[in-house]
C-alpha positions in Angstrom: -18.4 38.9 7.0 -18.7 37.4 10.1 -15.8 34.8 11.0 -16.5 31.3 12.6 -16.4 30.7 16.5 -13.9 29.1 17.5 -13.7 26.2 20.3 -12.8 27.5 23.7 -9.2 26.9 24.0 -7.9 26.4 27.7 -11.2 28.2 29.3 -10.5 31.0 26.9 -13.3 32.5 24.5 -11.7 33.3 21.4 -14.4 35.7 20.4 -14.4 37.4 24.0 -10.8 39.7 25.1 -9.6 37.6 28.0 -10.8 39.0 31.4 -7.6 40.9 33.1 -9.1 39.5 36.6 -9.7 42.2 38.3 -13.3 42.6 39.4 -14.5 46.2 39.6 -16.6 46.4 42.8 -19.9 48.4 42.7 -20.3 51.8 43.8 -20.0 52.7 47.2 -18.7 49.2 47.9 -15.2 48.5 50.0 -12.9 45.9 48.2 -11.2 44.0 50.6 -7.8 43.4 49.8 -7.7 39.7 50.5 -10.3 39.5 47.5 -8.4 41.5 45.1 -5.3 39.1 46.3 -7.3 36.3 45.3 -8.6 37.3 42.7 -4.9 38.2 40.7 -3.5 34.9 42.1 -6.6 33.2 40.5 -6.2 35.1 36.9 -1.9 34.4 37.3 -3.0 31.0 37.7 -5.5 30.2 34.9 -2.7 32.5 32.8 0.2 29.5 33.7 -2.5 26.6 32.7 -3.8 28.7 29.8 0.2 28.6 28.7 1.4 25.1 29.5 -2.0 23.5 27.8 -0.8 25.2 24.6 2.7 25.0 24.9 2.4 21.0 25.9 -0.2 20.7 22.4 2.3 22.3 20.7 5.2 20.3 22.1 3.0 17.3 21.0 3.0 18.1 17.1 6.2 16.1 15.4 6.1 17.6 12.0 6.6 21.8 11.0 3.2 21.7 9.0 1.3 20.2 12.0 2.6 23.1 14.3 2.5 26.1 12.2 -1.4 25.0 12.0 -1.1 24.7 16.0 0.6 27.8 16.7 -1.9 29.9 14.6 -5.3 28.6 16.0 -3.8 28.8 19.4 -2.8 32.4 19.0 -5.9 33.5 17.3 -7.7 32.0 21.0 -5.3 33.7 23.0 -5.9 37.0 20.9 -9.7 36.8 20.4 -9.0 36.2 17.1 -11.3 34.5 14.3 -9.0 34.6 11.1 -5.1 35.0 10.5 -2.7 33.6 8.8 1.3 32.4 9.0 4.2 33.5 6.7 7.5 30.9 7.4 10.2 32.5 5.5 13.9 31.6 7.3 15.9 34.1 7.3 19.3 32.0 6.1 17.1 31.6 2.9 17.5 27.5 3.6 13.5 26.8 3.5 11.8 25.7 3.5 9.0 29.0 2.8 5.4 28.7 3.0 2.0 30.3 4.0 -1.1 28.8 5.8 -4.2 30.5 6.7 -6.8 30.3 9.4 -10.2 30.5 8.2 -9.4 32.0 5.1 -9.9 30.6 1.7 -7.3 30.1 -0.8 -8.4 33.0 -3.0 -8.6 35.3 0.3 -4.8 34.3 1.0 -3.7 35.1 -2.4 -5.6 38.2 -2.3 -4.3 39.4 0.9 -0.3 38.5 -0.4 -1.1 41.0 -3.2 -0.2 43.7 -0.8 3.1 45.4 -1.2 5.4 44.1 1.4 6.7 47.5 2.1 2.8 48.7 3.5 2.6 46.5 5.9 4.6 46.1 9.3 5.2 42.1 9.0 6.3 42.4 5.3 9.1 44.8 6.7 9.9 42.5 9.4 10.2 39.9 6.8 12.4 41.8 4.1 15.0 42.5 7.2 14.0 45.9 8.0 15.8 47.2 11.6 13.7 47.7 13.9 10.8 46.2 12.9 11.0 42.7 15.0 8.2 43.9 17.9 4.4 42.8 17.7 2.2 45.4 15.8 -1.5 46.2 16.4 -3.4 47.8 13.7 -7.0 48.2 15.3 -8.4 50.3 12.2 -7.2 49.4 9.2 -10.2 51.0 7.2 -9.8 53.7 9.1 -6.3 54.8 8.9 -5.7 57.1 6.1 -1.9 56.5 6.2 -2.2 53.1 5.6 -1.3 51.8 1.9 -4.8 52.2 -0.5 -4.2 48.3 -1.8 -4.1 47.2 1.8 -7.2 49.1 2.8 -8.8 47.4 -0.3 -7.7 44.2 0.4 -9.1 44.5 3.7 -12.8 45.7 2.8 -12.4 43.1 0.0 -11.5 40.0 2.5 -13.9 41.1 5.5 -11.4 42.4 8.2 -10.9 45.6 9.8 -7.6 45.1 12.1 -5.0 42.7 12.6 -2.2 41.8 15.2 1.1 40.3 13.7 4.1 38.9 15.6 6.9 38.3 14.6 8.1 34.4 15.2 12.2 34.6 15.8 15.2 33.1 17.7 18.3 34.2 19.0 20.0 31.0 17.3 18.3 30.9 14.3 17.1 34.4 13.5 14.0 34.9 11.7 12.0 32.8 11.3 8.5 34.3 10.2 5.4 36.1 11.4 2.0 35.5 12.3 -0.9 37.8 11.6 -4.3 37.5 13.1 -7.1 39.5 11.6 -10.5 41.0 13.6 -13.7 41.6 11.7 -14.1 44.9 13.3 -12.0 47.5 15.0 -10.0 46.1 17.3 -7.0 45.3 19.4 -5.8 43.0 22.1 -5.6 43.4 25.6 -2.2 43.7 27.3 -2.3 41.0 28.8 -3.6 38.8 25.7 -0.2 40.3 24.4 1.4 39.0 27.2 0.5 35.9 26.9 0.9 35.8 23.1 4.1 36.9 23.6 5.1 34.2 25.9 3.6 31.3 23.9 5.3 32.9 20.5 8.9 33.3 22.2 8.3 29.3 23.3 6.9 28.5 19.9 9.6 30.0 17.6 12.0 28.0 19.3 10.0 25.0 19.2 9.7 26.0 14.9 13.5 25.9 14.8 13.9 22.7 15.9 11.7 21.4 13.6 13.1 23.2 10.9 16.5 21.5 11.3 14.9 18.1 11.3 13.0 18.8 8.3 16.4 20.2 6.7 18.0 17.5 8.1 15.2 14.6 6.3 15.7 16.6 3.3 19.0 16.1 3.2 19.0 12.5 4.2 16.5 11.8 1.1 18.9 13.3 -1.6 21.3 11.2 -0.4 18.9 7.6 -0.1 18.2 8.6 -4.0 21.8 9.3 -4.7 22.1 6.1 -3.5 19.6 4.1 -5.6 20.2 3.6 -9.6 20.7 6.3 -11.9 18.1 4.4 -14.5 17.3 0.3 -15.3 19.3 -1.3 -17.5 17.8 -2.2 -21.1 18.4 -5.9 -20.9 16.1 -7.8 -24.3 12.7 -9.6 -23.4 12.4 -7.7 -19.9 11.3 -4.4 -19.0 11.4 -2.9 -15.5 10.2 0.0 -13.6 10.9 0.8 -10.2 9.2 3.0 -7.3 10.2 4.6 -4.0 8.7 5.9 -1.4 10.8 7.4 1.1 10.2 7.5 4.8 10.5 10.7 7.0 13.1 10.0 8.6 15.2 8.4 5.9 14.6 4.7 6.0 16.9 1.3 5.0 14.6 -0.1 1.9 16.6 -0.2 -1.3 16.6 -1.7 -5.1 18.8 -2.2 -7.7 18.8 -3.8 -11.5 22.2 -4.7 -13.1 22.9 -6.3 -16.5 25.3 -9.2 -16.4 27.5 -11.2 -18.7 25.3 -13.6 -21.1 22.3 -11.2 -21.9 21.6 -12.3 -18.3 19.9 -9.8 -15.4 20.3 -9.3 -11.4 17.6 -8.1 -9.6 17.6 -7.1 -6.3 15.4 -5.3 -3.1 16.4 -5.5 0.4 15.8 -3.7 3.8 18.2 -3.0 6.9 16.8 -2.2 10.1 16.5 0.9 11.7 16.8 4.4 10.3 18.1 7.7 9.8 21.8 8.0 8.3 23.3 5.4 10.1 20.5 3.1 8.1 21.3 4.8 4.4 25.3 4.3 5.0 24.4 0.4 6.2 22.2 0.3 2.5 25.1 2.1 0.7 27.4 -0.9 1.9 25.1 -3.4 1.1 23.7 -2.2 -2.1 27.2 -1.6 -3.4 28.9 -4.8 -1.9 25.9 -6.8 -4.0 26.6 -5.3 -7.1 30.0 -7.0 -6.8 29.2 -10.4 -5.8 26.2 -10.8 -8.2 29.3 -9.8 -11.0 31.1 -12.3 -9.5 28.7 -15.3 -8.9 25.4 -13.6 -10.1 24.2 -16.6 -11.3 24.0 -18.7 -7.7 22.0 -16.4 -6.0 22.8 -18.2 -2.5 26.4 -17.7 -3.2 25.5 -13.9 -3.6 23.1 -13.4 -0.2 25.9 -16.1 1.6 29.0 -13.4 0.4 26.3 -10.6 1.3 25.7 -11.9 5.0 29.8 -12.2 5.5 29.7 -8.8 4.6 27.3 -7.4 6.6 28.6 -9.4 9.4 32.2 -7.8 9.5 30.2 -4.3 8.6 27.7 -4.3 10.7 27.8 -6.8 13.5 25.0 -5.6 15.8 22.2 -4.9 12.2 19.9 -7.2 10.6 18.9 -6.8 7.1 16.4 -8.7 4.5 17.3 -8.9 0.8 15.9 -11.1 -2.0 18.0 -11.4 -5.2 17.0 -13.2 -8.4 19.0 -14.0 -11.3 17.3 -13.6 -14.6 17.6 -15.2 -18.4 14.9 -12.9 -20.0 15.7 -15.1 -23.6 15.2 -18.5 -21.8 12.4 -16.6 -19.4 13.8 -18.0 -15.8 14.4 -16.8 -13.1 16.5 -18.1 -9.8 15.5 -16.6 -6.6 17.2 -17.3 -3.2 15.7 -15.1 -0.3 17.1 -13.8 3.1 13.7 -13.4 5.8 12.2 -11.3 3.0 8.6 -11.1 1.8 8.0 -13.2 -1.2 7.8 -11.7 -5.3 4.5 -11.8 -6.6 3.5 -12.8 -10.0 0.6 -10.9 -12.1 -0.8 -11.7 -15.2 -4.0 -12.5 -17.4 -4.2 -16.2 -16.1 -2.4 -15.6 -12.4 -1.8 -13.7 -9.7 0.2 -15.8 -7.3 2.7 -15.7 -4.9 6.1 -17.0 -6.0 6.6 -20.0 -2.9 10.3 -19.2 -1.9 12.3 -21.0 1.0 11.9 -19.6 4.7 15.1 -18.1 5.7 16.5 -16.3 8.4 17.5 -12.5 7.7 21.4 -11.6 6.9 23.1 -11.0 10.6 21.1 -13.2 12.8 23.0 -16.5 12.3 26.4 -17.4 12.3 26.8 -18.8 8.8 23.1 -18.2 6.5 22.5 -20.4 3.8 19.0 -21.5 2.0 18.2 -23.1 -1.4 17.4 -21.3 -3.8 13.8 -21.4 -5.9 13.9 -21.8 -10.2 10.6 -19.8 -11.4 9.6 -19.2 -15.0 7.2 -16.1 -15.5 4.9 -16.8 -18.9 4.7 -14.3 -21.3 3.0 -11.2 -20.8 3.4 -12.0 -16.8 5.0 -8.9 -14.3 7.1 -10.3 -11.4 6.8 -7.7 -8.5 9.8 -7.6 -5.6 9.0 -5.2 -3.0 10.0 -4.4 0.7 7.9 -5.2 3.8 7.3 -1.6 4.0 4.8 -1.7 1.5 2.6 -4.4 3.9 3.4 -2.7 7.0 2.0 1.0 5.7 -0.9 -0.7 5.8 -1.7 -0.4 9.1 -3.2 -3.9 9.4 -2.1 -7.3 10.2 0.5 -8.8 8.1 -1.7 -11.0 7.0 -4.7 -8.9 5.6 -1.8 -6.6 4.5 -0.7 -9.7 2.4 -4.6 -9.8 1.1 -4.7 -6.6 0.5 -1.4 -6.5 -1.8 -2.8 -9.6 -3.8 -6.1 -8.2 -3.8 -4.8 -5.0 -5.5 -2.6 -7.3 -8.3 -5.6 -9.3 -9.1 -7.2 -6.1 -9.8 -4.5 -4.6 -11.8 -6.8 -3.6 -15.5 -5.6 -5.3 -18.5 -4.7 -1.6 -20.3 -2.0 -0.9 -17.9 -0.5 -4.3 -17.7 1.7 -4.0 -20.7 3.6 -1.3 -18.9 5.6 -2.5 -15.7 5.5 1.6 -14.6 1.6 1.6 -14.4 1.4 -1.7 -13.0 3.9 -0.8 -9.6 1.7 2.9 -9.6 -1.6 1.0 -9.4 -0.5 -1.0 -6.9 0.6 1.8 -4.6 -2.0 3.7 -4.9 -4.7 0.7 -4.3 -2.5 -0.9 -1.1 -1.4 2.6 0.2 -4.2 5.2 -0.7 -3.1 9.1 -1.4 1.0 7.3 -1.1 1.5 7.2 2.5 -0.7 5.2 3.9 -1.6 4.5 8.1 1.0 2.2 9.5 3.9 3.4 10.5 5.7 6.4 8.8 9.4 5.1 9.7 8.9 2.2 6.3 10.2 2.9 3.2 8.2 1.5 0.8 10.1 -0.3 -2.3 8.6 -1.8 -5.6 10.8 -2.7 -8.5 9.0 -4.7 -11.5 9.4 -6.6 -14.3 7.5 -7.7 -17.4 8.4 -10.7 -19.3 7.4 -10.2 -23.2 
């Protein structure tokens, strides 16, 4: 099977051993020593900019998928590699655990983790074995009888015939995992491709730590933002709601909530505080909770509720901005009262509409001294969904706000009649129409918040 060249990577061939710069003068020939000088200085050289192109590529990737892929093609360059593939397994057990392949299909990957861990040098390094943290060659894996019959057979089976693995680890955080880079015939690096493996690896696992702390850490932060949201959506007669979330990397300030109140009556709610990170989820904890009280209080004047809102985040939060739209609902009379702080305005779908619901401009909570706006009465016909969502949803987008706004209303309109009985499939179509595949090309700080209701 022969393997796919690879790019040259830094002036390096993958498919040819890197050169140890030293040139062998013919026969009968004096070196001079100057030359052979030269020519060392010249390979020490192209070694350092071989090392800082990777290393600043590698530097350059922000997320732990987007460098395991990095650290594996580079290798396999610096190796004269064509395949390989990447086990991250931590060793604190914390994840998160995964493998990725380099030129090897998904079948070929699952065939080749068939192999008994205890047969092959990384699987020891992996299960904790002492003594088993240095990088192994294995230039004739067909060849060796010693080695394991099922990794032999895999080996024939998948098209390689020797392999390099290094082990990826830290002082700090241990181990971390290995890389394995396969050769489609006999073969083993140079030592000074394992030199320079070695180097980039050392600078590479520590580079993986890092970002395994801030992908712990997001984890962590995005149990919390959905601790933080409702449990469910109240069952309140004549409405039915459904609610979506989709949560930013880095844990952002976008949040919902639905209460019932006195009267049959219903408070809805979405807002966003600026910023992100943890500082941004205890600032929506605050607010979220500190709404849930005033709309009890005064639910049904919803100025009364963002005017309460705005003192609080005002004493909370002095130097913080946040939007928020809250609307009090009669589902048996079928109205609604909205009142609106600088946030983007509901949107009403159904058979004979899809409009925007005109609300009154107003300045976000926290950027004057004393907020107040009218409110707006609306009344949803039968059959209609009200949508509230969070600027995040336009911004993901990657356009202007206003063809985001286009694009949202374009993707309503276009809602089919099947799913508009059911608020759920109405807020997923929408998603998946304004932000294709659920992420979407704007910027990946915006949490993205949709909570609707249907009117019967």
């Amino acid at each position: 099977m022969s393997a796919p060249h690879l790019p040259k990577v830094a002036g390096i061939d993958p498919m040819v051993p890197v050169s140890t710069h030293t040139a062998v003068p013919p026969e009968g020939a004096i070196s001079a020593p100057g030359a052979f000088i030269q020519d060392r200085l010249a390979g020490w050289v192209s070694d350092l900019t071989t090392l800082h192109e990777l290393t600043e590529r590698l530097a350059g990737t922000s997320t732990l998928d987007s460098a395991l892929h990095e650290l594996l093609s580079a290798g396999a360059a610096l190796v004269g590699a064509g395949r390989g593939f990447l086990v991250l397994e931590p060793a604190d057990g914390g994840g998160p655990c995964r493998t990725i392949g380099l030129s090897l299909s998904h079948a070929e990957l699952g065939h080749i983790e068939t192999v008994p861990r205890r047969a092959t040098p990384y699987g020891l390094f992996l299960d904790g074995h002492p003594d088993t943290g240095a990088p192994l060659a294995s230039p004739d894996i067909l060849g060796d009888t010693g080695l394991d019959p099922r990794a032999r057979e895999v080996a024939a089976r998948t098209g390689y015939a020797a392999s390099y693995a290094l082990p990826l680890s830290t002082g700090t955080a241990g181990r971390l995992g290995v890389a394995v880079w396969l050769y489609d015939e006999p073969a083993e690096p140079l030592e000074r491709q394992r030199h320079l493996v070695g180097v980039y690896g050392r600078y590479a696992a520590e580079h993986l730590a890092r970002l395994l702390e801030l992908e712990r850490a997001r984890a962590d932060a995005a149990v919390i933002a959905e601790e933080l949201f409702p449990s469910r959506l109240p069952r309140i007669p004549g409405v039915r709601l459904a609610a979506r979330h989709r949560a930013a990397p880095g844990g952002g300030g976008d949040w919902y909530d639905a209460l019932p109140l006195p009267d049959s009556a219903l408070g809805l709610a979405v807002g966003s505080v600026g910023g992100c990170g943890p500082t941004a989820l205890a600032a929506m904890g605050r607010l979220r909770a500190g709404l849930r009280a005033y709309a009890v209080m005064e639910g049904e004047d919803p100025v009364a509720v963002l005017s309460d809102l705005e003192l609080l985040l005002r004493l909370t939060e002095p130097s913080r901005a946040a939007t928020a739209l809250y609307a009090y609902c009669e589902p048996d009379r079928r109205t609604i009262v909205f009142a609106g702080a600088g946030h983007t305005p509901p949107l009403v779908i159904g058979d004979r509409r899809t409009e925007f619901v005109e609300t009154t401009l107003s300045a976000p909570l926290g950027m004057l001294s004393c907020w107040e706006a009218p409110s707006v009465e609306f009344t949803p016909r039968a059959g209609e969904t009200v949508l509230l969502y969070t600027d995040g949803l336009l911004r993901r987008t990657g356009g202007s706000m206003d063809r985001a706004f286009a694009r949202l209303h374009a993707a309503a309109a276009g809602v089919p009649k099947a799913m508009r009985q059911d608020p759920g499939a109405v807020a997923d179509h929408i998603l998946n129409t304004v932000l294709p595949g659920g992420q979407g090309l704007g910027d990946g700080t915006e949490d993205v918040v949709v909570l609707a209701a249907r009117f019967d």
